[in-house]
C-alpha positions as CSV (number, residue, x, y, z in Angstrom):
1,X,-10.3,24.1,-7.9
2,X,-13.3,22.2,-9.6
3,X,-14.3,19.4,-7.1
4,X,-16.9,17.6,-8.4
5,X,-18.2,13.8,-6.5
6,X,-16.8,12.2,-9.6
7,X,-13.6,13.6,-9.5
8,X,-10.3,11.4,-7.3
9,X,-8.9,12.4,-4.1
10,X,-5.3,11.8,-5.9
11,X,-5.9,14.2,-8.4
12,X,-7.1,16.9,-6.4
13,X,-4.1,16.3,-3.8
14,X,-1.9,16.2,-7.5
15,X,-3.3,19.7,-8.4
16,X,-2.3,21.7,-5.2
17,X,-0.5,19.5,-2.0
18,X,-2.3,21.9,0.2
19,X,-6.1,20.1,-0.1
20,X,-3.8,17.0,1.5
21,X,-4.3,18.6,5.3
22,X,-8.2,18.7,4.6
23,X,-7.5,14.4,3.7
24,X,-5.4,13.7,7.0
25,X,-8.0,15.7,9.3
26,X,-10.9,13.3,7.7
27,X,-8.4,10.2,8.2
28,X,-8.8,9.6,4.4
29,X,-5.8,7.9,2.5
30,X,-4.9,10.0,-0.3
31,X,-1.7,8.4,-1.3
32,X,-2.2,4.6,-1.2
33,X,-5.9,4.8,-2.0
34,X,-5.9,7.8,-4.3
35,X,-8.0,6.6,-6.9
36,X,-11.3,7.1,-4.5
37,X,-13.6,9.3,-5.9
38,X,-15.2,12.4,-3.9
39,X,-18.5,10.6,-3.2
40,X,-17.1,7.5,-2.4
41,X,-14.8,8.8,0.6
42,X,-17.6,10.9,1.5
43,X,-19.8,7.8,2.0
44,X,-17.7,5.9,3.5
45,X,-16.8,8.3,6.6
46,X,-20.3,9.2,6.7
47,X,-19.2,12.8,5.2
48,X,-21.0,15.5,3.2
49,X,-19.2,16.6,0.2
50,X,-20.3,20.1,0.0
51,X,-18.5,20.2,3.7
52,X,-14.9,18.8,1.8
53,X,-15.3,21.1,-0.9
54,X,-15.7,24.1,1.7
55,X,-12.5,23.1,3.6
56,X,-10.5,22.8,0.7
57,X,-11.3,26.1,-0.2
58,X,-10.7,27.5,2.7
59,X,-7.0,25.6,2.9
60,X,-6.7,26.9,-0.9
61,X,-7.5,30.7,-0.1
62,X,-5.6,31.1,3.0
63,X,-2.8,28.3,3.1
64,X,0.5,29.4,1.4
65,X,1.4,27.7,-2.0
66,X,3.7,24.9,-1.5
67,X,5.9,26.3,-4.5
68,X,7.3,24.3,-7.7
69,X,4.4,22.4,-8.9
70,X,5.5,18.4,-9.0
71,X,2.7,17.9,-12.0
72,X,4.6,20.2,-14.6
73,X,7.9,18.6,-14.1
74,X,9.3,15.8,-16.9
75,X,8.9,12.2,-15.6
76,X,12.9,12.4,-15.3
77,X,12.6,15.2,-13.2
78,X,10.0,13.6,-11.1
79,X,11.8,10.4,-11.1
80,X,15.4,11.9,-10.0
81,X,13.7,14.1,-7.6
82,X,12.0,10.8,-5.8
83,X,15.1,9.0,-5.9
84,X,16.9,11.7,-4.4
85,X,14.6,13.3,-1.5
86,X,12.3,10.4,-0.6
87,X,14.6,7.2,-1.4
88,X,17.4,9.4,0.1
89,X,15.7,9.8,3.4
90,X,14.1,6.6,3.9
91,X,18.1,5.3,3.2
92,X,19.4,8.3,6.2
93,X,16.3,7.4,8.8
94,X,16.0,3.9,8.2
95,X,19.0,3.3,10.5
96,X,19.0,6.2,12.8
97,X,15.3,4.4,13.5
98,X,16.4,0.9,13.8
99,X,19.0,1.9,16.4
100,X,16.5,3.7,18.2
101,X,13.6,1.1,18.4
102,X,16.7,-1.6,19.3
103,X,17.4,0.4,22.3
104,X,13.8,0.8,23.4
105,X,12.7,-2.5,23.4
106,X,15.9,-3.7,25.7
107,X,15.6,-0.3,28.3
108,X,11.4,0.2,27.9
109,X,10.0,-3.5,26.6
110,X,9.5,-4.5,29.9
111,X,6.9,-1.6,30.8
112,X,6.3,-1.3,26.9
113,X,5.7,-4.7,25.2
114,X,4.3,-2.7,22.1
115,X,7.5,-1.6,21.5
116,X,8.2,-5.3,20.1
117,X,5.5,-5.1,17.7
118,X,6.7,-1.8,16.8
119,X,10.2,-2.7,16.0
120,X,8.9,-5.7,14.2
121,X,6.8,-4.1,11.9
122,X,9.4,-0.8,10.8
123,X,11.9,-4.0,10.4
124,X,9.7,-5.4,8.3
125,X,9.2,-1.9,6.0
126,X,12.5,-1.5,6.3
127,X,13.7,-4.6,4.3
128,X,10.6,-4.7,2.1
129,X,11.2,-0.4,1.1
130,X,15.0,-1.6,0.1
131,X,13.5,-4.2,-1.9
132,X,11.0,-1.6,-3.4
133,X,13.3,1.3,-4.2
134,X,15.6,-1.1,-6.0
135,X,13.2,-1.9,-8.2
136,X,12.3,1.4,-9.3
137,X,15.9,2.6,-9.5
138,X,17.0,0.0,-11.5
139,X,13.8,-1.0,-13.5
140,X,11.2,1.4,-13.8
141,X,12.3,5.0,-13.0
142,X,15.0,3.6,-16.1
143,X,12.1,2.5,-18.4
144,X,10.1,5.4,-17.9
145,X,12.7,8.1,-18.7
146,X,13.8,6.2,-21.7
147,X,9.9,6.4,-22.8
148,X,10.2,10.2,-22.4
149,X,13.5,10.1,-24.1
150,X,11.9,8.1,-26.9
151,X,9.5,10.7,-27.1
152,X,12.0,13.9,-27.1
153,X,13.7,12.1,-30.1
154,X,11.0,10.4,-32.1
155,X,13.3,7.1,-31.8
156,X,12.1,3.6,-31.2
157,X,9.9,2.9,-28.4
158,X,11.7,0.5,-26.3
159,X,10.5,-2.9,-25.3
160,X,11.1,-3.9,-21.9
161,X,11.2,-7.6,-20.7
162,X,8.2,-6.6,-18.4
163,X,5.7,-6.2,-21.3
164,X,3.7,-3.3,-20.2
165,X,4.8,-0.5,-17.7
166,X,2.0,-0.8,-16.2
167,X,3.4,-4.1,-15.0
168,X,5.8,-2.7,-12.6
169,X,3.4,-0.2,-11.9
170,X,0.6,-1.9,-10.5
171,X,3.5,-3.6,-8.3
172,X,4.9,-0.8,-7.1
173,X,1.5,0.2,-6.2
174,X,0.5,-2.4,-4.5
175,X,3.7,-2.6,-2.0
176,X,2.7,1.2,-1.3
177,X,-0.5,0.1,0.1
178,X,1.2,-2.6,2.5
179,X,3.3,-0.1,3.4
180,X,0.3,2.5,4.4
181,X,-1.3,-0.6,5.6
182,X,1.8,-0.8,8.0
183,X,2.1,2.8,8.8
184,X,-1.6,2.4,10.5
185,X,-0.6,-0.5,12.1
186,X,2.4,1.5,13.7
187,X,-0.1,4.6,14.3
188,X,-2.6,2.4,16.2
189,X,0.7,0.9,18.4
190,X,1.9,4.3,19.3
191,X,-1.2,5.9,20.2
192,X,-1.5,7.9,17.3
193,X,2.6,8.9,17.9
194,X,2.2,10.1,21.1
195,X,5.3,8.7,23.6
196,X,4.1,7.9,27.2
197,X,4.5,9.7,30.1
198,X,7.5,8.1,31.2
199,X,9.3,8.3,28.0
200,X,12.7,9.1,27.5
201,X,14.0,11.4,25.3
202,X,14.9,8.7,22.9
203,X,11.4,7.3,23.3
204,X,10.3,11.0,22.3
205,X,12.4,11.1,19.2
206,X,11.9,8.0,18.1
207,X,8.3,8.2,17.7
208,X,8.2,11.5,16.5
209,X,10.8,10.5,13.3
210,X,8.2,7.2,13.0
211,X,5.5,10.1,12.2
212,X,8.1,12.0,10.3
213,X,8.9,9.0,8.4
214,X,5.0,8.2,7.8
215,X,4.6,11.7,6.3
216,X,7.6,11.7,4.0
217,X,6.2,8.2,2.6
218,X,2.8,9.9,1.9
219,X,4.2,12.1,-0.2
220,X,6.4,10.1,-1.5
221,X,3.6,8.0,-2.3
222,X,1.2,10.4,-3.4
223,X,4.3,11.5,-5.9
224,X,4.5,8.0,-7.4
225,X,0.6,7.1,-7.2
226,X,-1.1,10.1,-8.5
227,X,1.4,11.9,-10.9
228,X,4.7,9.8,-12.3
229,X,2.3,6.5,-12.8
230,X,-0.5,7.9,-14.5
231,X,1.8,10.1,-17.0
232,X,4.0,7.5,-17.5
233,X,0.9,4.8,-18.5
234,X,0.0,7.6,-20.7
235,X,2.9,8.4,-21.8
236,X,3.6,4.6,-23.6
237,X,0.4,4.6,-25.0
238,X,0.8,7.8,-26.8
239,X,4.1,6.2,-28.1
240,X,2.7,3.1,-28.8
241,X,-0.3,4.4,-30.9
242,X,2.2,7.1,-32.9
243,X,4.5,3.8,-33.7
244,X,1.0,2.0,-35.0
């Protein structure tokens, strides 16, 4: 891998998942924040680049490939395969969570008043990632695989009420970073997901399927962020300068 100061942290994490560990070690946001350059993450965790560069490497050479490579997929591909794994789990853990941090707070918010701010803030992701996934589902993930379609079949680029896709784009991107924004809210709240000492079992899991669930949105982020939005930006102006 070519990793160069210029280059973005999304598209190196875009080219193989596995440089993503080396990102979360440094505390460096490769999802939300993706379109960072090398040098510019470097200096602003006070880190040398040729130090990043050797632990990719190393992660490269002796990690295992994470298989089926997300950046040679269609956009419909991509696009049914986020609908389908990461809006599907945050719709099967949303709840399971909910009922978990509702049960905290009235048997642990008396020796664990976090737990309020807690429950207030996945609460909060919880109606505003609803909001989010509708949109995609029912506006952009459509628009984009009719673009592709478009494309397939040399038909008429289709003109959406939105003007530009990179209207909904730069929307959707922007709820992802209050979302990651959230997520290191919740992080700071649970100590960096570790329960207390006194936790219950219910304590445990709950906090462990908050860092579960923080994970899954990374990559669900990074899928978005750093692969389907760039292609699909690219994608309508390709059609739009062959229809010119």
């Amino acid at each position: 891998m070519n990793i160069t100061p210029d280059r973005t942290i999304g598209s190196i994490v875009a080219e193989d998942f596995r440089a993503a560990s080396v990102f979360t070690r440094h505390g460096i946001d490769f999802c939300c924040k993706g379109g960072r350059t090398v040098e510019e993450v470097c200096r602003g965790k006070d880190l040398d680049a040729a130090t990043l560069d050797r632990e990719i490497t190393e992660v490269l050479q002796h990690g295992k490939p994470t298989g089926d490579d997300p950046t040679t997929w269609t956009l419909t591909h991509l696009a049914e395969h986020i609908e389908q794994v990461h809006h599907g789990y945050v719709n099967d853990r949303t709840p399971v969570l909910l009922q978990y941090l509702a049960k905290l707070c009235k048997v642990h918010g008396a020796e664990h008043p976090e737990l309020f701010d807690i429950t207030r803030e996945f609460e909060a992701c919880a109606g505003a990632m609803a909001m989010h996934m509708k949109k995609e589902e029912l506006l952009l993930f459509p628009f984009i695989k009719r673009m592709e379609l478009a494309q397939r079949e040399a038909s008429p680029v289709p003109v959406p009420h939105f003007g530009t896709v990179e209207n909904p784009v730069n929307m959707m991107k922007h709820e992802h970073e209050e979302e990651g924004e959230r997520f290191q809210r919740i992080a700071a709240l649970t100590n960096g997901y570790t329960p207390p000492s006194d936790g219950c079992n219910t304590y445990r899991a709950a906090i462990a399927l908050l860092q579960e669930f923080e994970q899954d949105l990374h990559r669900h982020i990074h899928l978005e962020n750093n692969i389907l939005f760039p292609k699909a930006v690219e994608l309508e102006q390709t059609l739009q300068h062959a229809s010119a």
